[in-house]
C-alpha atoms as an extended CHARMM CRD file, in Angstrom:
* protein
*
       159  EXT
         1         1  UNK       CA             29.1860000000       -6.3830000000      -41.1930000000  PROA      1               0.0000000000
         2         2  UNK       CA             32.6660000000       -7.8230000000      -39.8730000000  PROA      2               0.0000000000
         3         3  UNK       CA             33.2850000000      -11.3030000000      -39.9750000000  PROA      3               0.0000000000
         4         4  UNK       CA             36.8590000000      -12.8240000000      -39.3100000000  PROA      4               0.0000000000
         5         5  UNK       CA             38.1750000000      -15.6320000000      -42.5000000000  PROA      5               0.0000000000
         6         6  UNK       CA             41.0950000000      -16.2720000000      -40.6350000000  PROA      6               0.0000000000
         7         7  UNK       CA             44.9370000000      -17.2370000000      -42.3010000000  PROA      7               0.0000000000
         8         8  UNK       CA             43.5070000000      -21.0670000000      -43.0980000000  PROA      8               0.0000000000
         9         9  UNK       CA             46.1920000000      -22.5300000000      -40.9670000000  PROA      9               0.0000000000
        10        10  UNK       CA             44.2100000000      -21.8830000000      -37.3790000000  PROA      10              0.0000000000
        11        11  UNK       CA             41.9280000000      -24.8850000000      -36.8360000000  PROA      11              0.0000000000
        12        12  UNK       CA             41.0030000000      -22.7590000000      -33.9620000000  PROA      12              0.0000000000
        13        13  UNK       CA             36.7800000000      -21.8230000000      -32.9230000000  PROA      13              0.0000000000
        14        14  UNK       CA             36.3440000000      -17.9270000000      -32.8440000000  PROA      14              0.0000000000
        15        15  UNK       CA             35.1590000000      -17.1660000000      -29.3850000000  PROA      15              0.0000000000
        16        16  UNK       CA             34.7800000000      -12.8160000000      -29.8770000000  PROA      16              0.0000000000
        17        17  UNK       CA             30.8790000000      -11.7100000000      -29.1750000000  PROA      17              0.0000000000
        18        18  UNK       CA             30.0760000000      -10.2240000000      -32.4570000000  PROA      18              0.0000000000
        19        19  UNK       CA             28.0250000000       -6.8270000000      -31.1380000000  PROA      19              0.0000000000
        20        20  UNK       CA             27.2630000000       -5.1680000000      -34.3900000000  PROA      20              0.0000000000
        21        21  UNK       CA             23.6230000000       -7.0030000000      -34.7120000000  PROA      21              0.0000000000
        22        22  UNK       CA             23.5130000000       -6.2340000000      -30.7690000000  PROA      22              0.0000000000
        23        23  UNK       CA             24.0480000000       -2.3740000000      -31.8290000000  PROA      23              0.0000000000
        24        24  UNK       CA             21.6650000000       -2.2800000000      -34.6670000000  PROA      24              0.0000000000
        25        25  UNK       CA             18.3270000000       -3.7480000000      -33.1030000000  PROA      25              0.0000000000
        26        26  UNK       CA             19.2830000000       -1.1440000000      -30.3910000000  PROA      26              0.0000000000
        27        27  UNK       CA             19.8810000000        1.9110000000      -32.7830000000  PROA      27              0.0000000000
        28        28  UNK       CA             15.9300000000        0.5840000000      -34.2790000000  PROA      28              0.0000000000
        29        29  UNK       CA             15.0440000000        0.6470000000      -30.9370000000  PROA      29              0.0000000000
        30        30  UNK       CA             15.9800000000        3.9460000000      -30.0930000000  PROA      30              0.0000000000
        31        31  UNK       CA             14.4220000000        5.2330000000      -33.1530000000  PROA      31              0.0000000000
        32        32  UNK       CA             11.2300000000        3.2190000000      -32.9460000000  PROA      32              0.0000000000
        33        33  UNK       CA             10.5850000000        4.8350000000      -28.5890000000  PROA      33              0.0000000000
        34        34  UNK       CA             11.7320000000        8.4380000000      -30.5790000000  PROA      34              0.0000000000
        35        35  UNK       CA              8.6700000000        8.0350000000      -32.9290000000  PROA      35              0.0000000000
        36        36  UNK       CA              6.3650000000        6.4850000000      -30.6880000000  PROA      36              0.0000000000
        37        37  UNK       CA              6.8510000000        8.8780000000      -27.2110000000  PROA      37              0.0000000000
        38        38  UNK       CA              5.2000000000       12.3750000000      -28.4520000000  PROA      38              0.0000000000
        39        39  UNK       CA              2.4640000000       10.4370000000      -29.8850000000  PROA      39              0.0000000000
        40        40  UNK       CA              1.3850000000        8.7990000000      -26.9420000000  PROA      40              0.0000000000
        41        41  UNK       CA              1.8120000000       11.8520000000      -24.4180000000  PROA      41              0.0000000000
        42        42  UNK       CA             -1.0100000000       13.9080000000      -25.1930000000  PROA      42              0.0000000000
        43        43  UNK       CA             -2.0710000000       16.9700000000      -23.0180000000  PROA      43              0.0000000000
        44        44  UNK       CA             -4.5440000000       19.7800000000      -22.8680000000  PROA      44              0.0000000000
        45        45  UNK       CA             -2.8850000000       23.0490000000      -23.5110000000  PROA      45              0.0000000000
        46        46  UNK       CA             -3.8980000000       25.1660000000      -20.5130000000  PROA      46              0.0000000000
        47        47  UNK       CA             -1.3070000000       28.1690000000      -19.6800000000  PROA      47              0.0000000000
        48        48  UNK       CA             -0.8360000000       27.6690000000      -16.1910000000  PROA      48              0.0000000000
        49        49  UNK       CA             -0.5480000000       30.9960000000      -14.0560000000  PROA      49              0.0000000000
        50        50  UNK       CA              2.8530000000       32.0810000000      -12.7750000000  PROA      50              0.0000000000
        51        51  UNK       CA              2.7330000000       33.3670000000       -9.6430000000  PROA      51              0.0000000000
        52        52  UNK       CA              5.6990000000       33.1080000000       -6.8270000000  PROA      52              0.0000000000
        53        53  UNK       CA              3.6770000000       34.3030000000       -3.9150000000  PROA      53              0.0000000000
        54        54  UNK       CA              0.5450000000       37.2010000000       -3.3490000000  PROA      54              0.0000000000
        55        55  UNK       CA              0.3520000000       39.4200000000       -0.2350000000  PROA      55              0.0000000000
        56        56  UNK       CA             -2.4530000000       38.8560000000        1.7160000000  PROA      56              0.0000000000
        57        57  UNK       CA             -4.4600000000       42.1040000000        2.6290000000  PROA      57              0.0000000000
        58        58  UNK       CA             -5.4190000000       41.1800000000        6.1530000000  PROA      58              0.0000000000
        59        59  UNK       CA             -8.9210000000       42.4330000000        6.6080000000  PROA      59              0.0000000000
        60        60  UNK       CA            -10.4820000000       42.8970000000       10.9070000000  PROA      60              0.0000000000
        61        61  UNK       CA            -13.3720000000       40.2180000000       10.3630000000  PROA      61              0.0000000000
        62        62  UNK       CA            -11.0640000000       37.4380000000        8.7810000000  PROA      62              0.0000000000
        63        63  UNK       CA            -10.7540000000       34.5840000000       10.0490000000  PROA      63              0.0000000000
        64        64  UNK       CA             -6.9650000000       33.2060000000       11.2080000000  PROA      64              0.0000000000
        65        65  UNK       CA             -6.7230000000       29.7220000000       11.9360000000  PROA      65              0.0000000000
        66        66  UNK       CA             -3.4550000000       27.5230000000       12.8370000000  PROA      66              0.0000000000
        67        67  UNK       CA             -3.5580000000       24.2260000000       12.5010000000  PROA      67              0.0000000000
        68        68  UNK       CA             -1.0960000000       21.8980000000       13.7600000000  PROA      68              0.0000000000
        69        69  UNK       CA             -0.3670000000       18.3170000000       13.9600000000  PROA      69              0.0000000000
        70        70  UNK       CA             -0.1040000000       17.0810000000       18.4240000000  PROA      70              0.0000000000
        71        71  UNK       CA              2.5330000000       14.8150000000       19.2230000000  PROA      71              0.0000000000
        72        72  UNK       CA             -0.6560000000       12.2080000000       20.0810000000  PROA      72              0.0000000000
        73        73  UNK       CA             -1.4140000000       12.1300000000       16.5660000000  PROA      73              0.0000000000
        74        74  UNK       CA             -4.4750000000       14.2410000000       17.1390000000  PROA      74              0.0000000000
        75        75  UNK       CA             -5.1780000000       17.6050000000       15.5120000000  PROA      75              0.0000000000
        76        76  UNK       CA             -4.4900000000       21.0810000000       17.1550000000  PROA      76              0.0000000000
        77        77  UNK       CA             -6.6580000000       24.0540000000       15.6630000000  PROA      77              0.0000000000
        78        78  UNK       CA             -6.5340000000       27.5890000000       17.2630000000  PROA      78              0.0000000000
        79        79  UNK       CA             -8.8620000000       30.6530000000       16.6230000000  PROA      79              0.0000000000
        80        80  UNK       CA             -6.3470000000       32.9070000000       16.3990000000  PROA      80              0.0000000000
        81        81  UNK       CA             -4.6950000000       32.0940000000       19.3150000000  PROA      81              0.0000000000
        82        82  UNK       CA             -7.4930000000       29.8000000000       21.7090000000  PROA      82              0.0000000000
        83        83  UNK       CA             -7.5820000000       26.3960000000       20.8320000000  PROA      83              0.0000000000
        84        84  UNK       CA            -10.3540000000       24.6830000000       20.0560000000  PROA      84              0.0000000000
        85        85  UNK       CA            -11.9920000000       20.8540000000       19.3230000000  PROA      85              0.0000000000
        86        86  UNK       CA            -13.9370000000       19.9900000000       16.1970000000  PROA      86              0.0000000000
        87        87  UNK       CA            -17.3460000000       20.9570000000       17.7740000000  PROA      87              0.0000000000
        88        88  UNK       CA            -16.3280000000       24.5080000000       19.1700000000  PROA      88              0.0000000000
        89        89  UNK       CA            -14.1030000000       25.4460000000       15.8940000000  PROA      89              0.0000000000
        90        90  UNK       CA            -17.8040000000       24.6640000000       14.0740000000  PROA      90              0.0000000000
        91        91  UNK       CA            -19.6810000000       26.8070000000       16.4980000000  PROA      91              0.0000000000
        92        92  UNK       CA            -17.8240000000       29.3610000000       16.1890000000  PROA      92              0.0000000000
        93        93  UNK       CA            -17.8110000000       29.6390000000       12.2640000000  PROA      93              0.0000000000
        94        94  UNK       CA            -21.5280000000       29.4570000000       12.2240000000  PROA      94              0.0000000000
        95        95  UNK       CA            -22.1050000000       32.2420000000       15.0910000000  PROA      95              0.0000000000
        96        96  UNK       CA            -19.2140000000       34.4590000000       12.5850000000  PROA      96              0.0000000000
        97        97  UNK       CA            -21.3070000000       33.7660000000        9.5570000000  PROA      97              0.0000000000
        98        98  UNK       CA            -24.3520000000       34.3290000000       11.1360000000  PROA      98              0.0000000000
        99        99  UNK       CA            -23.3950000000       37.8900000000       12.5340000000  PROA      99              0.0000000000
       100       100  UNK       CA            -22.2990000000       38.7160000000        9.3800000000  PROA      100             0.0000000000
       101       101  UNK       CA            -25.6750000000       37.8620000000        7.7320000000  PROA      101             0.0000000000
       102       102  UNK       CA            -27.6890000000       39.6260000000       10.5780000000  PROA      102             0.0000000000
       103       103  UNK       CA            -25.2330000000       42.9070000000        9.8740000000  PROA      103             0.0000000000
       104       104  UNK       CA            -25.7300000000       42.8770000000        5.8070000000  PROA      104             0.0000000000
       105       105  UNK       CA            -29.2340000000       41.4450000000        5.8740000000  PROA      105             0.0000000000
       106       106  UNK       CA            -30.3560000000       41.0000000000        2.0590000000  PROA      106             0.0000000000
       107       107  UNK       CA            -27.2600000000       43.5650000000        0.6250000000  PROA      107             0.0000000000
       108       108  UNK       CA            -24.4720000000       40.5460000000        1.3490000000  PROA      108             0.0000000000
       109       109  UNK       CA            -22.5220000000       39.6210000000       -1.4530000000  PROA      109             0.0000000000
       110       110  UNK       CA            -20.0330000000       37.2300000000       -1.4600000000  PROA      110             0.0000000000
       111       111  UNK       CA            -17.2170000000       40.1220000000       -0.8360000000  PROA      111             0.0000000000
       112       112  UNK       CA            -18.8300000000       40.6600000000        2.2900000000  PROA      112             0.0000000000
       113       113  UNK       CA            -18.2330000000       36.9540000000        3.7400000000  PROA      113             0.0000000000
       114       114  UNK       CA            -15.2690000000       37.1480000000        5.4550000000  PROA      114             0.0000000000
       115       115  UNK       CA            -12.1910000000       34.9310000000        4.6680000000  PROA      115             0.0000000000
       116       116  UNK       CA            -10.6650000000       32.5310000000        6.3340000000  PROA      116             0.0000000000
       117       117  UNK       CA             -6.8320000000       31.9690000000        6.4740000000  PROA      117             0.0000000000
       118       118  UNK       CA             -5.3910000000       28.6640000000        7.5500000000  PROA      118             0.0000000000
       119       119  UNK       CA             -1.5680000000       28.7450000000        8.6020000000  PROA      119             0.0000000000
       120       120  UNK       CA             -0.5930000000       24.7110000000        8.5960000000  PROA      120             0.0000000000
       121       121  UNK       CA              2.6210000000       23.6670000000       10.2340000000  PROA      121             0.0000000000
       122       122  UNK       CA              4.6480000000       22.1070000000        7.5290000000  PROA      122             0.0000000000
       123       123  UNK       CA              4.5200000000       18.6780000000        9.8540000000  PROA      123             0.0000000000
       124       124  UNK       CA              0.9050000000       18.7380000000       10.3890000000  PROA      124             0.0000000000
       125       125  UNK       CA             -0.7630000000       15.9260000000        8.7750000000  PROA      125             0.0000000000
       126       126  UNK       CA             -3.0650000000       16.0560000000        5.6450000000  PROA      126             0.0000000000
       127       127  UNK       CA             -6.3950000000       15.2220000000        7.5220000000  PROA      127             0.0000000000
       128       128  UNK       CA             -6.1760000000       18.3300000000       10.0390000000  PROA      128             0.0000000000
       129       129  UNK       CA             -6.0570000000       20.8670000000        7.3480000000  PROA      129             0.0000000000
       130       130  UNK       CA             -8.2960000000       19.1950000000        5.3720000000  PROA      130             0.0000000000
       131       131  UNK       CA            -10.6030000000       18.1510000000        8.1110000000  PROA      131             0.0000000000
       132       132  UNK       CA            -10.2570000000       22.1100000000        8.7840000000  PROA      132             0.0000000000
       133       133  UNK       CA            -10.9510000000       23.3730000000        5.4180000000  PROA      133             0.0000000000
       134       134  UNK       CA            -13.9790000000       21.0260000000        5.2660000000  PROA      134             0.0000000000
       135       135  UNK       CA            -15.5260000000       22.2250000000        8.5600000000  PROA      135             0.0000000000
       136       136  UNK       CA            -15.1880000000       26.2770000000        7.5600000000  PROA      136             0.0000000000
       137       137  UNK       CA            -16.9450000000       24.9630000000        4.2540000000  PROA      137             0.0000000000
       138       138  UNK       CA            -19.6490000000       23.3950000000        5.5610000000  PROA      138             0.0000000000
       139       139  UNK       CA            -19.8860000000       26.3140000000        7.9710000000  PROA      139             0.0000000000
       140       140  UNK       CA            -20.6660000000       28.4700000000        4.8240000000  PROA      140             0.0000000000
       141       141  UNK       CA            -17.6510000000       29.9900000000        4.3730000000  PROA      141             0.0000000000
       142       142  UNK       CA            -16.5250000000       30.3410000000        0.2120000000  PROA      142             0.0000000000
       143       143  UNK       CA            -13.1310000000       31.7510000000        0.5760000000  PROA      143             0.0000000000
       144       144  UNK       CA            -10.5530000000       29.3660000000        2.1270000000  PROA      144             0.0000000000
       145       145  UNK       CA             -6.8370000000       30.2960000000        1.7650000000  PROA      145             0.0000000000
       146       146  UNK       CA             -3.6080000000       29.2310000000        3.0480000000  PROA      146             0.0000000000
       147       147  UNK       CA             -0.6990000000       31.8020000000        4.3730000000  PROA      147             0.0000000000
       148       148  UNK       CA              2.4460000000       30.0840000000        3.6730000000  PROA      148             0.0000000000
       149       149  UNK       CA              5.9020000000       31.7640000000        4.3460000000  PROA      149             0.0000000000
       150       150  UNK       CA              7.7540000000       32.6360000000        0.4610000000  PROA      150             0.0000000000
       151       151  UNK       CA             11.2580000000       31.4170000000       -0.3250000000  PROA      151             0.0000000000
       152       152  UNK       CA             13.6040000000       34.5640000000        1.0640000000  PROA      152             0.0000000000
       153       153  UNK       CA             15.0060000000       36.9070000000       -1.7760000000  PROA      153             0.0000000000
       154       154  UNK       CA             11.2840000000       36.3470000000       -3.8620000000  PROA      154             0.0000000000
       155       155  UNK       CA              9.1730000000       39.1300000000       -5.2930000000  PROA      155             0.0000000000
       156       156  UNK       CA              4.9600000000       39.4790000000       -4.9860000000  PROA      156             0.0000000000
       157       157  UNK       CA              4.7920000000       40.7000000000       -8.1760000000  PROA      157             0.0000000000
       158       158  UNK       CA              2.8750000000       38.1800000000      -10.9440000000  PROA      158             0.0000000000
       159       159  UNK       CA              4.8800000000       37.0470000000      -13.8050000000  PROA      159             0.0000000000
């Protein structure tokens, strides 16, 4: 620790900051948030999968919807490419699952339910696609995916 005696002759008051204790509760600090930190972020260890995009194998009886966000604020979903409202876009899921029950009978499997494949515009607001996915779900439908365009210059390969 530093501490100025001065010469004796200087009647004068010191007036420097002394910033060594300053330093030192900082330092203990520092040490103290080091300790403390990886003991009080705890996790799960999961391995997460690393994937940077999967074709899609387009099968006939999918389903491709687009969703996209109106400049009203209201929703925009097309059937491939006919629009339709909330009531029709429900309609028409149950009449698809339904023919596909009538064509399997008792054989379907869940392989044999068709997908469905919602492209969202990247401005379309949360509630259409989600209103979306919730309507093909409570249509029946178990497999609902999203096509989304991969950065240029990426593989489909899993890492």
């Amino acid at each position: 620790m530093a501490m100025s005696v001065g010469n004796g002759t200087e009647e004068r008051v010191m007036s420097d900051i002394n910033t060594t204790p300053l330093v030192d509760v900082m330092l203990v600090l520092l040490i103290i948030f080091l300790i403390a930190v990886p003991v009080v972020l705890q996790s799960v260890d999961v391995q997460l999968p690393k994937v940077e995009f999967e074709p899609t194998t387009t099968k006939p009886e999918n389903i491709n919807l687009a969703v996209r966000g109106a400049p009203d604020g209201s929703c925009e979903v097309y059937w491939n490419t006919t629009r339709v409202n909330s009531q029709e876009l429900q309609d028409r899921a149950v009449a698809n699952l339904k023919g596909v029950v009538d064509r399997f009978g008792a054989n379907l499997t869940p392989e044999d339910i068709p997908e469905v494949h919602i492209r969202g515009d990247v401005t379309t607001p949360y509630r259409c696609i989600g209103g979306t996915v919730y309507q093909m779900q409570q249509a029946g439908f178990i497999k609902v995916g999203f096509i989304s365009e991969p950065p240029a210059g990426t593989g489909g390969r899993r890492a």
